[in-house]
Structure formats: structure tokens, C-alpha cells
C-alpha positions in Angstrom: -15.7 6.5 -3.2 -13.7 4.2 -0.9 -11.4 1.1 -2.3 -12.4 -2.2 -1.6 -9.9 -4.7 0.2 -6.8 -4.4 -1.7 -8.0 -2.8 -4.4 -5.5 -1.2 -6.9 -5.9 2.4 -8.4 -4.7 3.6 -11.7 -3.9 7.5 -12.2 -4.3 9.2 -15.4 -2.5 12.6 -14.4 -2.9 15.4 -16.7 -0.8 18.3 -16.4 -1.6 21.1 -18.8 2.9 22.6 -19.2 3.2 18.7 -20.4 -0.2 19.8 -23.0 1.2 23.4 -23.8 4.6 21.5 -24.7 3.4 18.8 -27.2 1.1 21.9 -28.6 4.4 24.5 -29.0 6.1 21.5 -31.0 3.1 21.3 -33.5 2.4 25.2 -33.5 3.2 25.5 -37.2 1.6 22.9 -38.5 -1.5 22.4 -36.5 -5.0 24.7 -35.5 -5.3 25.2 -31.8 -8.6 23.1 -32.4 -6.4 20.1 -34.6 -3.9 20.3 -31.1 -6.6 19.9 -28.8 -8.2 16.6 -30.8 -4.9 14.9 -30.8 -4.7 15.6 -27.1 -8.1 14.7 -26.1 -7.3 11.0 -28.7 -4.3 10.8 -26.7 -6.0 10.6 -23.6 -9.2 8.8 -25.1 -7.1 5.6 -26.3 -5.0 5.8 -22.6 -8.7 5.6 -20.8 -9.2 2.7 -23.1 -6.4 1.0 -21.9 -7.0 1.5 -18.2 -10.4 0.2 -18.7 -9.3 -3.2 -19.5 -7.1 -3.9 -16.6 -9.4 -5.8 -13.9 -10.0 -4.8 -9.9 -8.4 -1.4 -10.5 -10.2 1.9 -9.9 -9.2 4.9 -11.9 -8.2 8.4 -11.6 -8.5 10.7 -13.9 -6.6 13.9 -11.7 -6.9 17.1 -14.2 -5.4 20.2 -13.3 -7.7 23.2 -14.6 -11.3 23.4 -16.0 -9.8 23.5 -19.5 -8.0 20.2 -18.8 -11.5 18.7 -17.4 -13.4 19.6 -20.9 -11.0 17.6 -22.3 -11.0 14.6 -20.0 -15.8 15.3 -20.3 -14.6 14.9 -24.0 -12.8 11.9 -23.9 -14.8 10.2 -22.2 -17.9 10.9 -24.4 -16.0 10.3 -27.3 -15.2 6.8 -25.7 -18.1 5.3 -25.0 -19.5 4.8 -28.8 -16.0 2.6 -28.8 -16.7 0.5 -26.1 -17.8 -3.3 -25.2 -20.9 -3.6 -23.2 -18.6 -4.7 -20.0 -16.0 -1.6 -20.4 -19.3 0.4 -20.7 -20.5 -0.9 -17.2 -17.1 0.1 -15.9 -16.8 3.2 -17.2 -20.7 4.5 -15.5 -20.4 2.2 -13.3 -18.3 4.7 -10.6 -15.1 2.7 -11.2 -13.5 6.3 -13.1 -12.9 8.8 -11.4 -12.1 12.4 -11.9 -10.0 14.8 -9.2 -8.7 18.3 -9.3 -5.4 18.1 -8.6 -3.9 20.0 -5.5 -0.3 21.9 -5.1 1.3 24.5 -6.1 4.2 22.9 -7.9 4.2 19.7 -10.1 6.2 17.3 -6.7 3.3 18.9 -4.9 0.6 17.8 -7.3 2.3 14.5 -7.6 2.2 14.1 -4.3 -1.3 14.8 -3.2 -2.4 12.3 -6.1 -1.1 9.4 -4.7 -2.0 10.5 -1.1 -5.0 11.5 -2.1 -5.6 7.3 -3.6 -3.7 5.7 -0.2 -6.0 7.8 2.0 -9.1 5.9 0.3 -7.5 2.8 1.0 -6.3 1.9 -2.6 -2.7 -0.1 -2.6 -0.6 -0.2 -4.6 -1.2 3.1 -6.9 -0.1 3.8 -10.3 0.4 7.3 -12.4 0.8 7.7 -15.8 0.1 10.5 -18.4 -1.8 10.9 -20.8 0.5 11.2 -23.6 1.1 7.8 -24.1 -1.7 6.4 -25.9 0.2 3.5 -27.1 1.6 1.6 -23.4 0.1 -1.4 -23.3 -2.0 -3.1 -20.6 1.0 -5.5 -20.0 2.9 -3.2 -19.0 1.0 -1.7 -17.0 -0.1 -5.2 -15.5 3.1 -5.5 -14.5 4.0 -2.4 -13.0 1.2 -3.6 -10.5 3.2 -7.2 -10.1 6.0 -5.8 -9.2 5.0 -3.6 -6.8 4.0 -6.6 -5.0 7.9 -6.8 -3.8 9.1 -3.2 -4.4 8.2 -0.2 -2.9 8.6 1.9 -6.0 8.4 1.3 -9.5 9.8 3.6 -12.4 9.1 3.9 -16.0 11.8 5.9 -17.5 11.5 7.9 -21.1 14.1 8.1 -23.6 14.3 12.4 -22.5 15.2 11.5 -18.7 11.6 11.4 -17.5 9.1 8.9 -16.4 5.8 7.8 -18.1 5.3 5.4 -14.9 5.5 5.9 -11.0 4.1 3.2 -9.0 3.9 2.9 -5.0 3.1 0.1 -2.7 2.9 2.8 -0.4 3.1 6.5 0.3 6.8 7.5 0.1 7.1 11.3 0.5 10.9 11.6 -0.5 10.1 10.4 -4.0 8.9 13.7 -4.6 10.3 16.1 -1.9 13.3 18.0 -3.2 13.2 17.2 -6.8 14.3 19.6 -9.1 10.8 19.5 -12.0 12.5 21.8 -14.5 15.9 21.8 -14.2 19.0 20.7 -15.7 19.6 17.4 -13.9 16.9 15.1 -15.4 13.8 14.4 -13.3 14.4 10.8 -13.2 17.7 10.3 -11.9 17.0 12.7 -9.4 14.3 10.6 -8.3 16.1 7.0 -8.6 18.9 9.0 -6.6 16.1 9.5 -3.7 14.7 5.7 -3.3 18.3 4.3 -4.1 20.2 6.0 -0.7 17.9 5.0 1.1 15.9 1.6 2.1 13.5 1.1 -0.4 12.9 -1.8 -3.1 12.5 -0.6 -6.0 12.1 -1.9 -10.1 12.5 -0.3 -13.4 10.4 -1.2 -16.1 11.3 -0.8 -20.0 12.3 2.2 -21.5 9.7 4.2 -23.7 8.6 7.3 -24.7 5.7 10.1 -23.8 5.6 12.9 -27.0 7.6 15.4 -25.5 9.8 15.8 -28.4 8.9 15.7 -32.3 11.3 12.5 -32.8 8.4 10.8 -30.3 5.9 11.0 -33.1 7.8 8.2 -35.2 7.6 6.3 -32.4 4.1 6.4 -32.1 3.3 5.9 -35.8 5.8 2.6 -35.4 3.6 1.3 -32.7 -0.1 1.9 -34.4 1.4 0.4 -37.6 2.4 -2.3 -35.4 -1.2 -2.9 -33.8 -2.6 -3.2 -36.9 0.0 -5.6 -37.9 -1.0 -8.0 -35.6 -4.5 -7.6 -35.9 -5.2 -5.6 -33.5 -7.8 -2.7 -34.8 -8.2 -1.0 -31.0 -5.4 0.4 -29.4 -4.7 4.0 -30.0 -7.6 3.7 -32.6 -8.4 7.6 -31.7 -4.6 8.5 -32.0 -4.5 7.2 -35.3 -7.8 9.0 -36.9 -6.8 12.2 -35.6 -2.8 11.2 -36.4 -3.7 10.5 -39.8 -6.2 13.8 -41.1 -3.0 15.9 -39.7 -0.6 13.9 -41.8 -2.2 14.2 -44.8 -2.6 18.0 -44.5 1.5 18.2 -43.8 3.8 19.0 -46.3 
């Protein structure tokens, strides 16, 4: 499918050593069926999201046939949730799902966004899926800014991202980065873009379940949805969040 005239795409990108951590943290308390539910909520209530944002294609790049059961999943699981409008979107071709490509995760990363510029989408965003709870604001305004950087970050509280965003393909931002070392993954990157020429923005700190402490963090924000009436966001998380809890000592 080829982007209109300056349309924007949104990646979902899955990567299965980001599932197998959030599982290992949860081993002793949860069935390998209870870790795959929260996962496939996780990514269920992150579609839901995307869905709302207007004139934006999205991605859904998975990176095995077990990931892709989940994303079918999802997805099926979705559409008993949904508006008649999101419904249109969602069969209407406007989601899209890719294998990702690459031997290493800057690889994979890499061929994503190409992959999007190549079609003729600009800008691009990538996010996981393990953050059922970022909001379509912010993800609104990772697309603004990109109308005067060239890069845009999210940065999580562990060093991370949970956010890249491009105007434009820029190579370096993945080329030479250290995935799983000791130097965290986004200061390496900010490093890259900031000795060069590039523009580039920061958005607000958050958080993407890597560690247990993330979990509070996501209860906090569903507690606060509901607060505030609303009854939608991360609606999956919380089921699925909320049979675990009450089987937990």
C-alpha cells in the first residue's frame, strides 16, 4: 500500500527479547498462557490508541510467527471494542502488518522506518507495544514536532525509548549503537543526532514494563482513566491486569 501526499505512519514494533523480558519478570507468578494475555492486552489497548489518531497509517512490524498470532489476536479481540468509524479503519487497509527484517535489533529498526519512507509516508513514528497506557496526545505531538526537528525521542525511566520519530530517514540514529550494553541505549543515540546537524526534540519521560517497579506505574495511570471518566484506554490491560492480581499473594 503506498502513502497518500504527506501522509504520516505509525509503527507498532514488536520485538519478542522485549516479550521474553516482561514474561521472565512475571515467571513465578504467572502461566505462560496468563503472560501471553497480558501481552497480547498490552498490544490490543496500544492498537486502540493508534486507531484514533487521524491521516496516519499503521504498522504493525512483528518479528516471528509467534509474535504475528499475537498481533491476529489482538486485533480480533479489538474489534468487538470498537466504534463503527475505528472499525472502518481498522478493515479498511489503513493497518498494516510487516515482518521485520535484520539480523540485529539497529538493523530491524532500521529497515522499519525505511521500509515506511520508501512508501512515501513522512514523518514516521515507532513505538512498542508495551505501553498500553501513552496517550494519543502524546503521540499527536510527537508528529508536531517533527514538523521542525528531524528526530524525536521518548526516553523511559531505565535509559530507553518508548518513542523514535523521523521526518526523515537518518541512518546514524541506529548505526553503531550498542542494543545490550552497558552504556544505555538512549544516550547513545541522543549522542549520535546531537554531534551532528540535526534538530531534534525530547518528549516527556515515561515508562515501557521492563522492570516490575513499571507495573505501579501502569496501575496509577488506569486508576487514573477511570478517574476522569474515561472507561476505554488500556480497558484490555486492566481485565487481564486485574484476574492476575487477585490470584497474587
Amino acid at each position: 500500500m503506498s502513502a497518500k501526499k504527506a501522509q504520516s505512519a505509525l509503527i507498532i514494533f514488536l520485538d519478542d527479547t522485549n516479550r521474553d523480558k516482561i514474561h521472565s519478570r512475571l515467571a513465578d507468578n504467572l502461566s505462560d498462557n496468563e503472560k501471553d494475555r497480558l501481552y497480547t492486552a498490552f498490544l490490543e489497548d496500544t492498537i486502540f490508541t493508534c486507531l484514533n489518531l487521524p491521516n496516519t497509517v499503521l504498522k504493525v512490524n512483528y518479528p516471528s510467527e509467534e509474535a504475528l498470532e499475537i498481533v491476529k489476536n489482538s486485533i480480533e479481540s479489538l474489534k468487538e471494542r470498537l466504534s463503527p468509524r475505528l472499525k472502518k479503519t481498522l478493515n479498511g487497509g489503513d493497518v498494516v502488518t510487516i515482518m521485520s527484517e535484520g539480523e540485529s535489533q539497529g538493523e530491524r529498526l532500521k529497515h522499519a522506518f525505511e521500509q515506511a519512507f520508501e512508501k512515501g509516508f513522512s514523518p514516521v513514528v515507532l513505538i512498542g507495544c508495551v505501553t498500553p497506557t501513552l496517550s494519543k496526545k502524546t503521540l499527536q505531538n510527537a508528529f508536531r514536532c517533527l514538523k521542525k526537528s528531524d528526530v524525536v525521542f521518548g526516553p523511559t525511566l531505565e535509559g530507553s525509548y518508548y518513542l523514535i520519530g523521523l521526518s526523515e530517514m537518518q541512518e546514524d540514529v541506529f548505526d553503531n549503537i550498542d542494543w545490550f550494553g552497558d552504556e544505555a541505549v538512549y544516550s547513545q543515540m541522543v549522542n549520535v543526532v546531537s554531534s551532528g546537524s540535526l534538530k531534534w526534540h525530547e518528549l516527556d519521560l515515561w515508562y515501557d514494563l521492563r522492570q516490575p517497579e513499571d507495573f505501579e506505574f501502569l496501575i496509577r495511570d488506569i486508576n487514573f482513566f477511570r478517574q476522569v471518566g474515561d472507561e476505554k484506554s488500556a480497558s484490555s490491560t486492566e481485565v487481564v491486569l486485574g484476574e492476575i492480581l487477585k490470584k497474587m499473594p
